[in-house]
One Martini backbone bead per residue (centre of mass of N, CA, C, O) as a GRO file, in nm:
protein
  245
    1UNK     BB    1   0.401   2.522  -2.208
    2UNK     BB    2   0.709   2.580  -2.169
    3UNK     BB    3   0.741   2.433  -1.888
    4UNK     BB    4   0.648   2.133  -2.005
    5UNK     BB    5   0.906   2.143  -2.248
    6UNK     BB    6   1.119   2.161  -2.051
    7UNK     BB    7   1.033   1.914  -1.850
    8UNK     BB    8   1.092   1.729  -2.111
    9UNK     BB    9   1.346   1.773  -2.132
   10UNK     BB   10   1.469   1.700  -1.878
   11UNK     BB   11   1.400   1.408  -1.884
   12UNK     BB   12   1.537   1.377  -2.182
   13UNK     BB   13   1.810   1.405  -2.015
   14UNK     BB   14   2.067   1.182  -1.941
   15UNK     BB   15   2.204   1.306  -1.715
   16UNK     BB   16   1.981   1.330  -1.480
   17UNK     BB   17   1.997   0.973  -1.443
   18UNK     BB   18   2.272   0.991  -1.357
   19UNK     BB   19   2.424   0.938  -1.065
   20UNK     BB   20   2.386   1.077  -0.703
   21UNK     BB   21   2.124   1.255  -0.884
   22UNK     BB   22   1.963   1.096  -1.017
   23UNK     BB   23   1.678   0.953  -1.094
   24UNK     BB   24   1.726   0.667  -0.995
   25UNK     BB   25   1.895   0.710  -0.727
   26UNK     BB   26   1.597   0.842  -0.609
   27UNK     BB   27   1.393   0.606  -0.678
   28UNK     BB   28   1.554   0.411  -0.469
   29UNK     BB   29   1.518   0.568  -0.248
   30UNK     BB   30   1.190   0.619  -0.292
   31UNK     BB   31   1.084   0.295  -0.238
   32UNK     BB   32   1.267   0.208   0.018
   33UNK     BB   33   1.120   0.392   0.209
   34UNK     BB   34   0.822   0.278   0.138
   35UNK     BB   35   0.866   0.014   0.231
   36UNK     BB   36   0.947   0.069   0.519
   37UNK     BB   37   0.703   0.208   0.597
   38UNK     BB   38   0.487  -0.008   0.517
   39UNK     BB   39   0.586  -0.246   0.699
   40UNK     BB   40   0.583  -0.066   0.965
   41UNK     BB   41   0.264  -0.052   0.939
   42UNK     BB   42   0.158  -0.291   0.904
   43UNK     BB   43   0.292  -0.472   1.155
   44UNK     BB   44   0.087  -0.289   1.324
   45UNK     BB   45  -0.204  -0.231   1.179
   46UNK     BB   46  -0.300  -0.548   1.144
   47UNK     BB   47  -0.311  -0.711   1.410
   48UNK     BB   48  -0.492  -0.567   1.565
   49UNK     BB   49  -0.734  -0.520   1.339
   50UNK     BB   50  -0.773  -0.844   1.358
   51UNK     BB   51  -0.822  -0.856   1.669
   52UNK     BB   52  -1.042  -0.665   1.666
   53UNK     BB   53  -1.219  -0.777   1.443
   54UNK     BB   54  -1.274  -1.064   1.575
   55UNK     BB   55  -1.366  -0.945   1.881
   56UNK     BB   56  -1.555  -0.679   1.880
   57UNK     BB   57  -1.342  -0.454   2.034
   58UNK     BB   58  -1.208  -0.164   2.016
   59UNK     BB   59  -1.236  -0.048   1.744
   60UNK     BB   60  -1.382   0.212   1.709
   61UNK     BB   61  -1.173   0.387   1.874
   62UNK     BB   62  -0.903   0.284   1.693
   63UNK     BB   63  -1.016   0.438   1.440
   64UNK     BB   64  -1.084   0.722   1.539
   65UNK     BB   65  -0.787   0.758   1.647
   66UNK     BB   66  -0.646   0.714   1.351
   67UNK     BB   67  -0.840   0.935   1.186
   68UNK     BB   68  -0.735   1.163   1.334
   69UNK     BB   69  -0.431   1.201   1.277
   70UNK     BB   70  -0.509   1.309   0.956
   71UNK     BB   71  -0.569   1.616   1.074
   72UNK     BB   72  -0.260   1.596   1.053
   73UNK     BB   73   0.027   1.725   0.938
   74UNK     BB   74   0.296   1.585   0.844
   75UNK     BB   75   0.483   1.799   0.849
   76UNK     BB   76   0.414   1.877   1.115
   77UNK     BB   77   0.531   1.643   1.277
   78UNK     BB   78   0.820   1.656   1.098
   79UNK     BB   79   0.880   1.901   1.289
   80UNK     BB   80   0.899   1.769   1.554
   81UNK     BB   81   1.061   1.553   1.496
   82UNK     BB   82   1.313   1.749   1.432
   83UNK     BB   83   1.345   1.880   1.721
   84UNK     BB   84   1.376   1.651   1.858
   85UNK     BB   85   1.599   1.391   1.945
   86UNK     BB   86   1.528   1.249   1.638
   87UNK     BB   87   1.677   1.492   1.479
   88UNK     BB   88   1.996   1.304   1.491
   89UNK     BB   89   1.846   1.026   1.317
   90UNK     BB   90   1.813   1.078   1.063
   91UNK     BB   91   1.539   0.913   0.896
   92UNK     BB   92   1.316   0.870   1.138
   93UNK     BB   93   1.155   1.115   1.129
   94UNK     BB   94   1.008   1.028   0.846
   95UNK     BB   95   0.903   0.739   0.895
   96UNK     BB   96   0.745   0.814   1.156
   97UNK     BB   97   0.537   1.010   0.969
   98UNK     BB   98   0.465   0.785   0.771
   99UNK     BB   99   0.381   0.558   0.950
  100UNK     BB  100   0.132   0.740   1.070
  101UNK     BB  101   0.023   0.827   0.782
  102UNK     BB  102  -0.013   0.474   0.732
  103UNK     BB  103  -0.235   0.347   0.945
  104UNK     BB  104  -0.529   0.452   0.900
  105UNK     BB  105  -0.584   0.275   0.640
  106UNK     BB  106  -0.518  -0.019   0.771
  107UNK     BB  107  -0.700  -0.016   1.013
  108UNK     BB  108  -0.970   0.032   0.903
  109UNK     BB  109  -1.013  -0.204   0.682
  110UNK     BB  110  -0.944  -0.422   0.849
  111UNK     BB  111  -1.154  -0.400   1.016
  112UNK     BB  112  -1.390  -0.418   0.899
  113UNK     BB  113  -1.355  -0.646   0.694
  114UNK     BB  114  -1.326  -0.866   0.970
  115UNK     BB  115  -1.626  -0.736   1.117
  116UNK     BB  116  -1.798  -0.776   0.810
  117UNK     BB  117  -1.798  -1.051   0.792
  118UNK     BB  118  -1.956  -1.302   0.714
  119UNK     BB  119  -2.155  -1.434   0.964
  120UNK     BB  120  -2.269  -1.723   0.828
  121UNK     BB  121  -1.994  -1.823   0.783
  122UNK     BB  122  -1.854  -1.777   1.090
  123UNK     BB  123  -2.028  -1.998   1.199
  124UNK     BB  124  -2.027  -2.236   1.083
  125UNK     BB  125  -1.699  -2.231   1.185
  126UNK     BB  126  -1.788  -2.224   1.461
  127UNK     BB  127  -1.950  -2.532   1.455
  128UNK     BB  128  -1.699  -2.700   1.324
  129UNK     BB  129  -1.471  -2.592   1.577
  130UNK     BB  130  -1.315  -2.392   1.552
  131UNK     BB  131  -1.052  -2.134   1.607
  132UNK     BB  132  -0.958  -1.860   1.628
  133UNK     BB  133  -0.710  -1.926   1.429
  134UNK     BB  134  -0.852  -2.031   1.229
  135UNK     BB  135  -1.087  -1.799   1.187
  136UNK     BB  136  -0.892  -1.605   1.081
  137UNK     BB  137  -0.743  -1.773   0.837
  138UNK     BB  138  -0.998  -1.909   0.685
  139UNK     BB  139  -1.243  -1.698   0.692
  140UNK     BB  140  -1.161  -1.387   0.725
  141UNK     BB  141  -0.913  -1.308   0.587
  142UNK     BB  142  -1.024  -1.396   0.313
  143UNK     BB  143  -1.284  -1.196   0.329
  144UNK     BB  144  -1.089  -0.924   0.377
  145UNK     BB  145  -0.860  -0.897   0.160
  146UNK     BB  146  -0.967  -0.649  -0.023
  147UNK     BB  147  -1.017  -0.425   0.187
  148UNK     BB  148  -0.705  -0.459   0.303
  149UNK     BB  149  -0.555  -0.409   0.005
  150UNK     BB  150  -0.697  -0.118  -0.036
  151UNK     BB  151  -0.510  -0.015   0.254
  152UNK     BB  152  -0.248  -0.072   0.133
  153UNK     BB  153  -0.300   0.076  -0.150
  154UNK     BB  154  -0.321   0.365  -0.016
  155UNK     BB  155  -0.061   0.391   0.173
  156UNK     BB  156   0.118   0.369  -0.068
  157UNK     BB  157   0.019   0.617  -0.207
  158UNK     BB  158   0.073   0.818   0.001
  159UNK     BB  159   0.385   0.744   0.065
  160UNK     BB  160   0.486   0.821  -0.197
  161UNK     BB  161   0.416   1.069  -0.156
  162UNK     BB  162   0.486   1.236   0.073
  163UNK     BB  163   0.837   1.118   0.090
  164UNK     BB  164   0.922   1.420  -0.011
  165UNK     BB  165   1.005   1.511   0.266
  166UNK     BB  166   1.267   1.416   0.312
  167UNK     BB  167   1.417   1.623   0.188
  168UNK     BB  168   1.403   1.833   0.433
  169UNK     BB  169   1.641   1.708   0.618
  170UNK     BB  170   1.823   1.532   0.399
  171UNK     BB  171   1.699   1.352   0.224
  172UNK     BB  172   1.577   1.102  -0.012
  173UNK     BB  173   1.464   1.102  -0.304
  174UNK     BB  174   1.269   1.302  -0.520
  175UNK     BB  175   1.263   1.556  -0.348
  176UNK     BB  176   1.507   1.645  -0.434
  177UNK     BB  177   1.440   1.759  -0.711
  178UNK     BB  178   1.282   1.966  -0.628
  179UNK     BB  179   1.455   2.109  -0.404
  180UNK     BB  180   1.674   2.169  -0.628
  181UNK     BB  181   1.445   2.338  -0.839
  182UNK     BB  182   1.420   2.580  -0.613
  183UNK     BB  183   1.687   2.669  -0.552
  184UNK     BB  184   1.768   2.727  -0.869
  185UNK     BB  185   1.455   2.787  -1.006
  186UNK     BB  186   1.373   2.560  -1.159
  187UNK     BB  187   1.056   2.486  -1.341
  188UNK     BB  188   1.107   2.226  -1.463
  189UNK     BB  189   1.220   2.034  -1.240
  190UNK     BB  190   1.006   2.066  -1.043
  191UNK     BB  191   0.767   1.954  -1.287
  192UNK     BB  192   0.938   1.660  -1.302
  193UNK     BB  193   0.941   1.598  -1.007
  194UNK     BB  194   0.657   1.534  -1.008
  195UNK     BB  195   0.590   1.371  -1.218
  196UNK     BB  196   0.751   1.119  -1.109
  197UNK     BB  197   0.580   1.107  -0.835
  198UNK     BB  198   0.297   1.049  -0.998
  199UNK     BB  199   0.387   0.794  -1.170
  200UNK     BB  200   0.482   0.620  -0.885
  201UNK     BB  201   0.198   0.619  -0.781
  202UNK     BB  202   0.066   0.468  -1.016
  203UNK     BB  203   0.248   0.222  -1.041
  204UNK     BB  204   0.173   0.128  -0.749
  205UNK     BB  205  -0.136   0.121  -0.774
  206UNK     BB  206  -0.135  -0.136  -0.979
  207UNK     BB  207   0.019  -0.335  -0.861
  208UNK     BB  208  -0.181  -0.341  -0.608
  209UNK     BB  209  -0.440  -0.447  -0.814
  210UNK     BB  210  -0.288  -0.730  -0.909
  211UNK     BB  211  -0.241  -0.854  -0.640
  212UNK     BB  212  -0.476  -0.873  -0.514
  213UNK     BB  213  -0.610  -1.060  -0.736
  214UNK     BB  214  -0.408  -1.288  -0.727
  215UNK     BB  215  -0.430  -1.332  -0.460
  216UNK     BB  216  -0.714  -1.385  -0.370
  217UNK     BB  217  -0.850  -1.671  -0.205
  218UNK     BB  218  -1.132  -1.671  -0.315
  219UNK     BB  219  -1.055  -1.660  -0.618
  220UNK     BB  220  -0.894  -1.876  -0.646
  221UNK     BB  221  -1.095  -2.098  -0.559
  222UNK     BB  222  -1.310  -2.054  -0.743
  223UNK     BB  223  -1.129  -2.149  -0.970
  224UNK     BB  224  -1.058  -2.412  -0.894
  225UNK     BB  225  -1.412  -2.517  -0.907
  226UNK     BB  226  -1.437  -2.474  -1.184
  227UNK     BB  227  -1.210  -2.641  -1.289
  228UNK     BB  228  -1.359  -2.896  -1.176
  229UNK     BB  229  -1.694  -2.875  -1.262
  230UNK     BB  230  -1.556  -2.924  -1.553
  231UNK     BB  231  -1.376  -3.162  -1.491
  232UNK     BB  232  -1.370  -3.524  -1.592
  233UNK     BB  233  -1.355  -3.803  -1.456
  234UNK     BB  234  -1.156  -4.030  -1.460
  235UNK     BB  235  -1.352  -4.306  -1.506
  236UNK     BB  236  -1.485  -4.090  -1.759
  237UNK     BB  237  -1.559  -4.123  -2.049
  238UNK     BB  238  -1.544  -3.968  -2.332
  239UNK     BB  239  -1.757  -3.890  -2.543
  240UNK     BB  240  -1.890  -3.986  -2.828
  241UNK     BB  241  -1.934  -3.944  -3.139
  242UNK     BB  242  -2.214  -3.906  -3.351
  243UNK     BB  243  -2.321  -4.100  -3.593
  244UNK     BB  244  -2.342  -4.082  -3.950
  245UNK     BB  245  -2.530  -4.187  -4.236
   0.00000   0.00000   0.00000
């Protein structure tokens, strides 16, 4: 209890979130990393899983080996990519092990989703004469949303966490605060930076429970649906109160 109250002390000090070492400024860089990390495994892994679920074929081979993937230790990739010729280029070695580690879910479920769509709502529409580009924006991918936005909310927060090794090769992020917390034994900060990277994946992962809600095209849809079929026709007079005598 007394390290938990040491390390509520360390937050609540104005002085530790201020400078190129607070805490903001490290949140700050720790956002960024993820979400470039985010942005370039989306880029990658989710037009392949709607390609491939799409079309029904080398689904299942690429969803196996990119679950393979999961089986490797991150630390353990990004220390072979700092050994590499990429350990004297910045922070590539870390995003790089990062965009590995946030594929495997993103391709997965996209896979999934869009290979699981309601398969008579999709006959449907390619009876209605629907083109290939049709059928992916129209019909697969907004039943597939869902399961999506899953894979995108699960690597966001995997990225967040994991995120924390940048810190070892010399990069930003709240990794540094634990580990300059390990460097001075400091056992208050080291679990206040964990607290904070606790903290900032739980609040990543509500907001991407809220975007999902917001954007998914099938919700909205339904809600306009209902909308309409409260709302009485232009030409129709609301009904007259009945009259009392």
């Amino acid at each position: 209890m007394d390290v938990v109250a040491k390390a509520w002390t360390w937050l609540a000090t104005g002085a530790h979130w201020a400078g190129p070492d607070g805490v903001w400024h490290r949140l700050g860089q720790h956002l960024f990393l993820t979400f470039v990390c985010l942005a370039i495994s989306c880029a990658v892994a989710l037009p392949i899983a709607v390609a491939l679920g799409h079309i029904g074929r080398g689904g299942a081979l690429a969803v196996n080996i990119s679950n393979a993937g999961r089986a490797v230790p991150t630390f353990a990739v990004l220390v072979l990519l700092l050994l590499s010729p990429l350990g004297t280029h910045g922070q590539w070695p870390t995003i790089i092990a990062l965009v590995l580690f946030a594929i495997p879910p993103l391709l997965t479920n996209a896979y999934v989703g869009v290979h699981e769509a309601d398969r008579e709502v999709v006959e449907a529409a390619r009876g209605m004469g629907m083109t290939g580009g049709q059928l992916i924006r129209r019909v697969e991918l907004p039943l597939a949303f869902p399961l999506i936005m899953t894979g995108v909310r699960t690597a966001a927060v995997q990225v967040v966490a994991t995120a924390t090794l940048a810190a070892l090769p010399g990069g930003g992020g709240l990794g540094r605060i634990i580990t300059a917390g390990f460097r001075l034994t400091d056992t208050p900060q080291v679990v206040a930076g964990a607290v904070l990277v606790a903290a900032l994946a739980l609040v990543v992962e509500g907001v991407f429970v809220l975007l999902g809600l917001a954007l998914d095209p099938m919700r909205r849809r339904t809600g306009r649906r209902s909308t309409a079929a409260r709302r009485p026709p232009a030409d129709q007079a609301p009904a007259s109160p009945a009259l009392t005598t």
